[in-house]
N, C-alpha and C positions, 0 to 999 in steps of 0.2 A: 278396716282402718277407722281410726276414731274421731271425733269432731276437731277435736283437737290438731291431728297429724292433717288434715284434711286442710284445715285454717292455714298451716304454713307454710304449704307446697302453694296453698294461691295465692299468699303474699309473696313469696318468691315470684311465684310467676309473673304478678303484677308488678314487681320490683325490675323484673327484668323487662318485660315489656315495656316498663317508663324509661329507662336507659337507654333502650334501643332506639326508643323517639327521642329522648334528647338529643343524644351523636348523632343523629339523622340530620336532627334541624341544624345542629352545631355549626355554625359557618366557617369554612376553612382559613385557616389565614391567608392575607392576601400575596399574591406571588409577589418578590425581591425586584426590585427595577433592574434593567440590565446596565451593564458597566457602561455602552456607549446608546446612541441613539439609532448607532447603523441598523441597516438592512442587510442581513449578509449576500443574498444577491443581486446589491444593485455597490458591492463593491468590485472596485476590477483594477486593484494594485496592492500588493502586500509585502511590505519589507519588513526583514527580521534582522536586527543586528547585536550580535553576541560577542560581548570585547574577545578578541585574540582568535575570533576566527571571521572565516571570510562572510561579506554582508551578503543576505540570499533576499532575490528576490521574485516577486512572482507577476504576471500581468492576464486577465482575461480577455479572451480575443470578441469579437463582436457575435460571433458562434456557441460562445458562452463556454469555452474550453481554457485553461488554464494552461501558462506557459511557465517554467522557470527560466529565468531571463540573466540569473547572476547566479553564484560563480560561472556556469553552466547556461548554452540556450539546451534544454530539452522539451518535449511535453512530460506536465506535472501529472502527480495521482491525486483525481476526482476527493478521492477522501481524506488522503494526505489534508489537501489544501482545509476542506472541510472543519479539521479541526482544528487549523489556527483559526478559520474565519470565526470558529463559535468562542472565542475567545471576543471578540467582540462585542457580543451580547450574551456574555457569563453573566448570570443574574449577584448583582452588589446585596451580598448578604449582611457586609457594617461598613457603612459608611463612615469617613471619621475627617473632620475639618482639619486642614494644612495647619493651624495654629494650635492644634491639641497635640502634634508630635513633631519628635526629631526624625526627617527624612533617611538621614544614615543610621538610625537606630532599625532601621525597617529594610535598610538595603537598597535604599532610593536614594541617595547621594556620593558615590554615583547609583544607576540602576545595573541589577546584574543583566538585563538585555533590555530590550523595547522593541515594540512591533509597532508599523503602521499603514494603518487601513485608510488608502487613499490620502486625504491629510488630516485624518487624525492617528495624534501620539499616544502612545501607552507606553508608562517605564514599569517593567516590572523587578518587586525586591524580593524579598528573604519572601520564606515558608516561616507562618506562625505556629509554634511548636503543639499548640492545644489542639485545633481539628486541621492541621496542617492544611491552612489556607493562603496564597499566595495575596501582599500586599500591592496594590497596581495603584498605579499616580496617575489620574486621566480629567481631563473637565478644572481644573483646579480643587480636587479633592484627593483623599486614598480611598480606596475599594480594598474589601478581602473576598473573595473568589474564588472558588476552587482551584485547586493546584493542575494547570493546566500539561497535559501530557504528551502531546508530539516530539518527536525526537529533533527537527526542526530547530527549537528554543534552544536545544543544548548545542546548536553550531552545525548540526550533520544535515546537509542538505539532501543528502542521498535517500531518504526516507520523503521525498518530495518528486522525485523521478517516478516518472510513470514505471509501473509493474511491469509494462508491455513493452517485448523486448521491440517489437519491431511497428513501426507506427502502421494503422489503417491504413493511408494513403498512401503507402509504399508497395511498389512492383517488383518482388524478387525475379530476379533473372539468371542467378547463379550464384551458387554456395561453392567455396573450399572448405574442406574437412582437409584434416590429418592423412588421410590414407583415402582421399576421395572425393570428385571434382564433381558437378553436375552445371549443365549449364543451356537455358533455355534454345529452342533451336530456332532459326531465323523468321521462320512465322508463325514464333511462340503457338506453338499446335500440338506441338514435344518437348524431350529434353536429351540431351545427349548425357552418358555416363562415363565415366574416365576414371579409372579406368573400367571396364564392362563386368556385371557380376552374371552369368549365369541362374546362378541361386535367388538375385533379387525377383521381387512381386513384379507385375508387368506396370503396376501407376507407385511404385516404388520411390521416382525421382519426384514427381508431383505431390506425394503423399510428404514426402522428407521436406519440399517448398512450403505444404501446407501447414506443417507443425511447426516451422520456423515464423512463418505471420501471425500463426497466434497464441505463439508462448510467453506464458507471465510467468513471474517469478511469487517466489510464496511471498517473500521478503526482500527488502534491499538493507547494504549496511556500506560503509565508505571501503575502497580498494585499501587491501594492504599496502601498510609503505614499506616497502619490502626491499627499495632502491631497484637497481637495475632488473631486469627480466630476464630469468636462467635464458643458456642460450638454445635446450634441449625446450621449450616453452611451447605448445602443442596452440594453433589459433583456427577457430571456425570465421571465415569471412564472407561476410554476404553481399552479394552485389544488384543494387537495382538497377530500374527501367532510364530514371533519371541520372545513372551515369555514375551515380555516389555508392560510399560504401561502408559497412560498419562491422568492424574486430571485432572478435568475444576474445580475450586472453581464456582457455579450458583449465580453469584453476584447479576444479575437485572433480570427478565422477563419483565418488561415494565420503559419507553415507549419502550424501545428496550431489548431485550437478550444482558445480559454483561457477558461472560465469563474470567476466570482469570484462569492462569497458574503459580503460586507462586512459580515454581520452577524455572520459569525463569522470573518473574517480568512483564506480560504482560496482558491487559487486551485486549480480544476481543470484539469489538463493531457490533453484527448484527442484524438484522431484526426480530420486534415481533414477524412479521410469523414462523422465526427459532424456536423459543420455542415451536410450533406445533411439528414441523417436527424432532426436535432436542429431546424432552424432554418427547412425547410421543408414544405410537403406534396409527396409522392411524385406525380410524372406518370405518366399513365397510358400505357401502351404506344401508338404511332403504330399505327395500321393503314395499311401499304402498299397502292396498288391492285395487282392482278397483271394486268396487258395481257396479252387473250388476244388471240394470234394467226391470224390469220385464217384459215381453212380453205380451202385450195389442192381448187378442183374437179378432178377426174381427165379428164384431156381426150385421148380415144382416138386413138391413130393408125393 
């Protein structure tokens, strides 16, 4: 290699080594202020209201667990709620003063919904067509914000229902199935089966109690409006300790278990396997016989 080739692989390399130290020391820009000033956990009230559908609301209990309180009392989902709260403290990437635009040119007069966190309000408008950012009216300003994604926002409350079909605190004491009754025995010690399977596993009815307490759903989405309920309509009913009781309408067994709650408008989305564990009792392992074979006598030559 010659003096020459030599020279300009070490300015390279020293060209590169100063770059690497500048981007080093390069200070980042500074992060966006968030849209409101909240804390998202030391909120504990959240209404969502979307013209033309019903107002949803939500409330945190002193336990720090989250209720949906409207259309619907149910318990909410942990993450559901999560991503309205972070609507809250979306970082305001452009700010722009009330007197540099027209409110309905943005979709804020009126707003297509508004959320609000305790007492404060947020109107939210249009999606801006360039890095499709949602314009929000909060503070006496507009904010543009990432376009925020819960299904929520678009009126469907059912994406706010806990996953969990059957709450913690709850005591099953007896399931109806379609072809199949089990029902705890009076010093919950057992359970009785009705009618009696032979073939079932010997903790069969406990095992079918167990997978009903803590079945989630992958997804939830709002019940068909289908009007009345065929009258051939198959329903798993569960009954607890506290005397109450809660219908699945058996909407699909495949590709997936689709259960529906028509008393509060939801449908659950889970796993074919679920319909095993959900819908029947567990059989008990076959025992194979093992044919012994015959013992060949030693026969001397």
């Amino acid at each position: 290699m010659n003096r020459a080739s030599l020279n300009l692989i070490l300015a390279l390399v020293l060209i590169a080594l100063g770059g690497a130290v500048y981007f080093s020391q390069k200070k980042a820009p500074p992060p966006k202020p968030p849209l409101t000033a909240l804390n998202n956990a030391a909120i504990h009230a959240v209404t969502v209201d979307v013209p033309e559908h019903k107002v949803i609301k939500l409330e945190k209990s002193k336990t720090g667990h989250w209720t949906l309180t409207e259309p619907v009392q149910v318990p909410a989902d942990a993450e559901e709620v999560n991503g309205l709260l972070n609507v809250a403290t979306s970082p305001c990437e452009e700010k722009i003063a009330l007197a540099e635009v027209k409110l309905a040119d943005l979709g804020l007069a009126p707003p297509k919904y508004t959320l609000q966190f305790d007492q404060t309000r947020i109107e939210v408008g249009e999606v801006e067509p360039l890095k499709y950012r949602r314009y929000v009216k909060t503070g006496g300003h507009v904010c543009l914000i990432s376009n925020p994604t819960s299904q929520a926002l678009n009126g469907d409350y059912s994406s706010l229902i806990s996953k969990r079909l059957v709450a913690a605190d709850k005591t099953i004491t007896g399931i109806d199935l379609p072809q199949l009754k089990i029902s705890r025995s009076a010093d919950g010690k057992g359970w009785t089966v009705d009618p009696a399977d032979p073939r079932a596993a010997a903790d069969a009815a406990q095992k079918l109690a167990d997978a009903w307490a803590g079945a989630n759903s992958s997804w939830n989405k709002p019940a068909a409006a289908t009007g009345k309920t065929s009258a051939d309509a198959k329903y798993a009913i569960l009954h607890f300790k506290n005397g109450h009781a809660l219908k699945f309408l058996i909407a699909k067994r495949a590709p997936q278990l689709v259960l529906e709650r028509e008393d509060i408008g939801v449908r659950y989305s889970l796993s074919k396997q679920d319909a095993n564990t959900l819908l029947s009792l567990q059989k008990a392992p076959i025992k194979k016989n093992v044919a012994t074979a015959p013992v060949k006598s030693a026969v001397a030559k």
